[in-house]
C-alpha positions in Angstrom: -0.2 8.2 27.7 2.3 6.2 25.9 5.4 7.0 23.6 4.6 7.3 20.0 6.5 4.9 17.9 6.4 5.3 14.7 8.8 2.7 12.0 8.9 5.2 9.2 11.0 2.8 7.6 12.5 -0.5 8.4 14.9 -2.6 7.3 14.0 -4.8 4.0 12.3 -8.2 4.7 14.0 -11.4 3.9 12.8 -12.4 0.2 13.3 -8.3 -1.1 16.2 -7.5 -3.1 16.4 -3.6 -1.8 19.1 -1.3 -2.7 19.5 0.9 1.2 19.9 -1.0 4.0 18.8 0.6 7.6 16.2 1.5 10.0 14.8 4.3 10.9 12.3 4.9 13.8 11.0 8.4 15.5 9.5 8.5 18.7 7.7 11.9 19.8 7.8 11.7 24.2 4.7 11.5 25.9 3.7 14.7 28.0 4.4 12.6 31.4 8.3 11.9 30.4 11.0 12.4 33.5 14.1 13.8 32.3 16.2 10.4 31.2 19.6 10.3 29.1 18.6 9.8 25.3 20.9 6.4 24.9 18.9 5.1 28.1 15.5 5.8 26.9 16.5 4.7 23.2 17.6 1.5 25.4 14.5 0.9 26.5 11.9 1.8 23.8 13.8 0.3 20.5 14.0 -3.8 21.3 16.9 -5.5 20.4 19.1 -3.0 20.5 22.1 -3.2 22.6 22.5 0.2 24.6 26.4 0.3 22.3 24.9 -0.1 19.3 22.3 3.3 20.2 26.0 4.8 21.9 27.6 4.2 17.8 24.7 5.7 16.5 24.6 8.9 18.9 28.4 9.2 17.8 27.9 8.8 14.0 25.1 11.5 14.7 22.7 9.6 13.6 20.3 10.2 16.3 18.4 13.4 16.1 16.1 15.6 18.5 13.7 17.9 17.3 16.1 17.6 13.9 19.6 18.6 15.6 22.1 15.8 16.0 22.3 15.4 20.0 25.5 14.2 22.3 25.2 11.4 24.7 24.4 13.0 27.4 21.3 14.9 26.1 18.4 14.6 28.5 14.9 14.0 27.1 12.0 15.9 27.4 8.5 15.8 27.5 7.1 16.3 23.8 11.0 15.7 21.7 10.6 13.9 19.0 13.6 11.5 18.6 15.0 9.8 14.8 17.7 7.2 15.2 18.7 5.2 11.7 20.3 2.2 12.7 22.2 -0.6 9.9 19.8 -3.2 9.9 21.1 -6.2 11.8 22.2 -9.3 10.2 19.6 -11.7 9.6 21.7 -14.8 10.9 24.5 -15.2 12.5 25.6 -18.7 11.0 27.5 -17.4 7.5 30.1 -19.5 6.1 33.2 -18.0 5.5 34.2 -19.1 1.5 37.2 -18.0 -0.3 36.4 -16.6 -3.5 37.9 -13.6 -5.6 37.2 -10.3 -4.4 37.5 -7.5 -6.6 38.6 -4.8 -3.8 38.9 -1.3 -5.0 39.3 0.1 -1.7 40.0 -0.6 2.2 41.0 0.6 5.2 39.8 0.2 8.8 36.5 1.0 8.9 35.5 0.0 5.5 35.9 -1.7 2.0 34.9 -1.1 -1.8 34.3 -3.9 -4.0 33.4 -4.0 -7.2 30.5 -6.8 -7.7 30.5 -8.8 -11.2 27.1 -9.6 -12.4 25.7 -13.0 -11.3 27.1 -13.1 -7.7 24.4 -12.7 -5.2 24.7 -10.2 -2.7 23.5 -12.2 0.8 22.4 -15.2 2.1 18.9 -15.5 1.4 16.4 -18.7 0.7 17.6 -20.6 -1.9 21.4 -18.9 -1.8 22.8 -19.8 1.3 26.5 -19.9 0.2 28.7 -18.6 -2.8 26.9 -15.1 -1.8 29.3 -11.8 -1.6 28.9 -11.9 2.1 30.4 -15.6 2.3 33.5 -14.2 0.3 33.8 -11.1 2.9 33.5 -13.2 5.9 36.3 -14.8 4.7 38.5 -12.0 3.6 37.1 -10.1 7.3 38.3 -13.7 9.3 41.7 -12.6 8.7 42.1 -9.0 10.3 42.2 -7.4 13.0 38.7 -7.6 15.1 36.5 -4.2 15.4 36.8 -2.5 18.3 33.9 -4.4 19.8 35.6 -7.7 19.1 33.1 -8.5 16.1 33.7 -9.1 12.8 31.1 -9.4 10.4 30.5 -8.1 7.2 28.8 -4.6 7.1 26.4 -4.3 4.0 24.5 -1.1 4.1 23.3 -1.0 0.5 23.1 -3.8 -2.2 22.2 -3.9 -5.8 20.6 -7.2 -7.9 21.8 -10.0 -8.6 22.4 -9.4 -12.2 24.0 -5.9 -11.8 27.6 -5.3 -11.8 29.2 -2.4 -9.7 30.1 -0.5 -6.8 29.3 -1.3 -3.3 30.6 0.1 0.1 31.6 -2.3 3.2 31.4 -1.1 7.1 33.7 -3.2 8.5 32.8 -1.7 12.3 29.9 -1.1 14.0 30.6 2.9 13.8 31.2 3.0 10.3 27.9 1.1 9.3 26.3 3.6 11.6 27.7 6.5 9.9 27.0 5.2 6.3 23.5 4.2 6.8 22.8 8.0 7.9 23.9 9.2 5.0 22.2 7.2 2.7 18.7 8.0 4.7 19.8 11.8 4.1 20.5 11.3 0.5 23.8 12.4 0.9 25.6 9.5 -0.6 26.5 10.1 -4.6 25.6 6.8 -7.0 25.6 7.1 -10.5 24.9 4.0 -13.1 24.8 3.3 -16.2 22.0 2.0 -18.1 21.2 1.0 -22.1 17.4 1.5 -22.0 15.3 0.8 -25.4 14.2 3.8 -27.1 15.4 7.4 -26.6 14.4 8.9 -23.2 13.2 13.0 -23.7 15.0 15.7 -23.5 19.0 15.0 -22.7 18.2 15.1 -19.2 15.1 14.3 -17.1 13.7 13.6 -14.0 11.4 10.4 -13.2 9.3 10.8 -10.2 7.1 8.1 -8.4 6.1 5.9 -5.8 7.5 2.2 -6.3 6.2 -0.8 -4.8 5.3 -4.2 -5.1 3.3 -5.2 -8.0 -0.1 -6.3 -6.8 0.3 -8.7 -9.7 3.5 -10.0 -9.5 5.5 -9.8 -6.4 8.4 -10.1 -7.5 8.6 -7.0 -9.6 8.5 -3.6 -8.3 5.3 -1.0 -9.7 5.3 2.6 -9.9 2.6 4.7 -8.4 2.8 8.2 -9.5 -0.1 9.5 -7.4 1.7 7.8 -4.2 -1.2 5.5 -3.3 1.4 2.7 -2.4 4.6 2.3 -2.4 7.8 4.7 -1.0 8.6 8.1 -2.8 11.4 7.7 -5.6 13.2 9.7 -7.3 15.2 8.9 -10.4 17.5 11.7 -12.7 18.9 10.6 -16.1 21.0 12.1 -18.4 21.3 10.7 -21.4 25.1 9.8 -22.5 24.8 8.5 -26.2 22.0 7.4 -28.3 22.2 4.3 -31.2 18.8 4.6 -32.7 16.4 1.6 -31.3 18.7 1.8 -27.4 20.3 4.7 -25.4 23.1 4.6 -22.9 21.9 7.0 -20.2 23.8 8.0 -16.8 21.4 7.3 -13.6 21.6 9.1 -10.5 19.9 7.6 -7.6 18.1 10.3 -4.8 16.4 7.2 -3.4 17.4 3.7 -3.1 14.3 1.8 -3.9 14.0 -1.9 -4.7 14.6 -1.8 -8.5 14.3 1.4 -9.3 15.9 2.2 -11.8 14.6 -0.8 -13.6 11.3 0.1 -12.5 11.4 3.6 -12.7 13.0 3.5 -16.6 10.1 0.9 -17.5 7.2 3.2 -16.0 8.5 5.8 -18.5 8.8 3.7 -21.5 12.4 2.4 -21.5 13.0 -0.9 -20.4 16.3 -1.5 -19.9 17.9 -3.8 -22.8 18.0 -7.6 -21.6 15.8 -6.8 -18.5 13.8 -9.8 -18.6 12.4 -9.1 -15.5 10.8 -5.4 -17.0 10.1 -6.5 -20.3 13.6 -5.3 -21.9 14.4 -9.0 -23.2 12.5 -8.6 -26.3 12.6 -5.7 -29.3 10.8 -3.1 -28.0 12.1 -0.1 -31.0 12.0 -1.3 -34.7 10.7 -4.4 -36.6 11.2 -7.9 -35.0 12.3 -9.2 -38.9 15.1 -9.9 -40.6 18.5 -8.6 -40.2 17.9 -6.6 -37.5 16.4 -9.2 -35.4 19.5 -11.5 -35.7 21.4 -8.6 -34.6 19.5 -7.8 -31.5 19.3 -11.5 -31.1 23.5 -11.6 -30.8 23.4 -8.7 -28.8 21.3 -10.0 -26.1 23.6 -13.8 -26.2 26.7 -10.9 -25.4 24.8 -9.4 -22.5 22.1 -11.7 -21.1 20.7 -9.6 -18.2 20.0 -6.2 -17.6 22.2 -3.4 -18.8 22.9 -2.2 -15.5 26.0 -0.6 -13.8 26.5 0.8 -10.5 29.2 3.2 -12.4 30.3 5.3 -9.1 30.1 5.8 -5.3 31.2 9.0 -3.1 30.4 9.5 0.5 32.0 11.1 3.5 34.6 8.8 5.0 32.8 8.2 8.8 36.6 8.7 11.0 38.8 11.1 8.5 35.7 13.2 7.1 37.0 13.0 3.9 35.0 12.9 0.6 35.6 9.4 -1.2 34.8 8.7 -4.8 35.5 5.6 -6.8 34.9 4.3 -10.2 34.4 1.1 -11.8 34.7 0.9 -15.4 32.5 -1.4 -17.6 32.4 -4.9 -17.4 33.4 -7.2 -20.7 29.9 -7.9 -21.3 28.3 -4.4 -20.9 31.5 -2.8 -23.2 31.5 -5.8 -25.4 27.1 -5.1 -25.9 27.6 -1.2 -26.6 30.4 -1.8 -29.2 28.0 -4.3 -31.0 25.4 -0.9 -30.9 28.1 1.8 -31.7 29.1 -0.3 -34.8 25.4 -1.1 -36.4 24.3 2.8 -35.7 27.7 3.4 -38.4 
């Protein structure tokens, strides 16, 4: 009898923009399993792994038996069933360090918060190879100290789009990335954004619930599937902040960190988020498409052309001092500029 290995979920695939980045596996021992130390077995079963890298996670307590956080030395048995989440590796190796402007909120030695404009891409990926976020941290990274495995390399274990502005957190060590991936797979890392969505949301509060996945009609946009046929559970809470008539700026907090949820989550219930041409927010969506109104929607989607999105705030549990971090970044020009134009025709 073998080992049950089972990749509840993996690490996103090279042409997916996802939000969390990690893996997690579980493996439930076979019956016939000699007592072997967990980081030696984990060695052995989960390929490509170096047996440090399984060591970091064990540390971060990010590897679990039968649900309880273990210590190195734990011995398996016959029937455990064994979680690890793990950062998911880098995809390759060869990033050019650039020198660009980094908006740093935050950093120490095990990590780093920036503050991401909208436009810059995250990674490396086909057809963005350089000027990424990850080029400009290899280069600020090049000149510190090295980790204490002699490697330096930027540790992303979250992103957000392209065209969304806001908070992300940096592991700058092997330990650290460990320790923040586990808390995003436990939901215990706080994100809030803000959003101007089209139309008024109900209630001042709510709850949006539903599997998201790829589209089978487009696959570049994410679907929601409320009866969980496809996709990976979501969950999405809004509150709503302040309303203008025809658009509402709502507060977003994340329980999940889908590939465009939000976006996808807002447009399954109605509300595409203004300027999201990707979820059908670029056009008027509340009122008639005439006159002066439509020359004023018109200028307000020249002052923000892409999707009213802000990853507003981050907290988390700092992976060496145990302290609870929280940071806030405050609107960008074009997002401030965009709600102004709204606050100012709803007068």
């Amino acid at each position: 009898m073998e080992n049950t290995f089972d990749d509840e979920l993996l690490g996103i695939g090279p042409d997916e923009e996802g939000d969390e980045l990690y893996e997690h596996h579980r493996i439930v021992v076979d019956r016939g399993q000699e007592l072997l130390r967990i980081d030696k077995f984990l060695h052995n079963r989960l390929r490509n792994t170096s047996r440090n890298k399984i060591q970091e996670a064990i540390r971060a307590s990010a590897v679990e038996v039968n649900g309880t956080a273990v210590k190195p030395n734990y011995r398996i048995k016959p029937l455990d069933t064994i979680t690890i989440t793990l950062p998911e590796p880098p995809r390759d190796d060869r990033v050019v360090p650039e020198e660009m402007p980094l908006d740093i909120r935050y950093e120490d030695s095990e990590l780093l918060i920036v503050n991401k404009p909208a436009g810059l891409v995250v990674h490396p990926a086909y057809g963005h190879w350089q000027g990424t976020l990850v080029n400009g941290l290899a280069f600020h990274l090049a000149n510190l100290p090295t980790g204490r495995n002699g490697e330096i390399r930027p540790g992303l274990v979250h992103r957000i789009d392209k065209d969304t502005s806001g908070l992300l957190v940096i592991g700058k060590t092997e330990f650290a990335m460990t320790h923040l991936s586990n808390q995003f797979f436990h939901h215990t890392i706080k994100r809030s954004y803000l959003a101007l969505v089209w139309g008024t949301p109900p209630g001042p509060t709510g709850t949006i619930r539903g599997h998201i996945g790829r589209s089978v009609r487009d696959r570049k946009v994410q679907a929601v599937y409320p009866d969980g046929e496809q996709g990976k559970a979501a969950v999405t809470h809004y509150e709503v902040l302040e309303n203008f008539g025809p658009v509402t700026l709502v507060r977003c907090v994340l329980e999940t960190g889908r590939t465009h949820q939000i976006r996808a989550h807002m447009q399954y219930l109605g509300h595409p988020l203004f300027s999201d041409a990707t979820y059908g927010g670029d056009r008027i969506r509340v009122g008639q498409n005439t006159g002066a109104y439509r020359d004023f929607v018109e200028s307000a989607f020249q002052t923000m052309p892409r999707q009213a999105l802000h990853a507003r705030s981050l907290g988390f549990v700092h992976p060496t001092s145990g302290e609870q971090l929280f940071f806030e970044a405050e609107l960008p020009e074009d997002f401030a500029a965009v709600l102004e134009q709204w606050r100012k025709w709803a007068a």
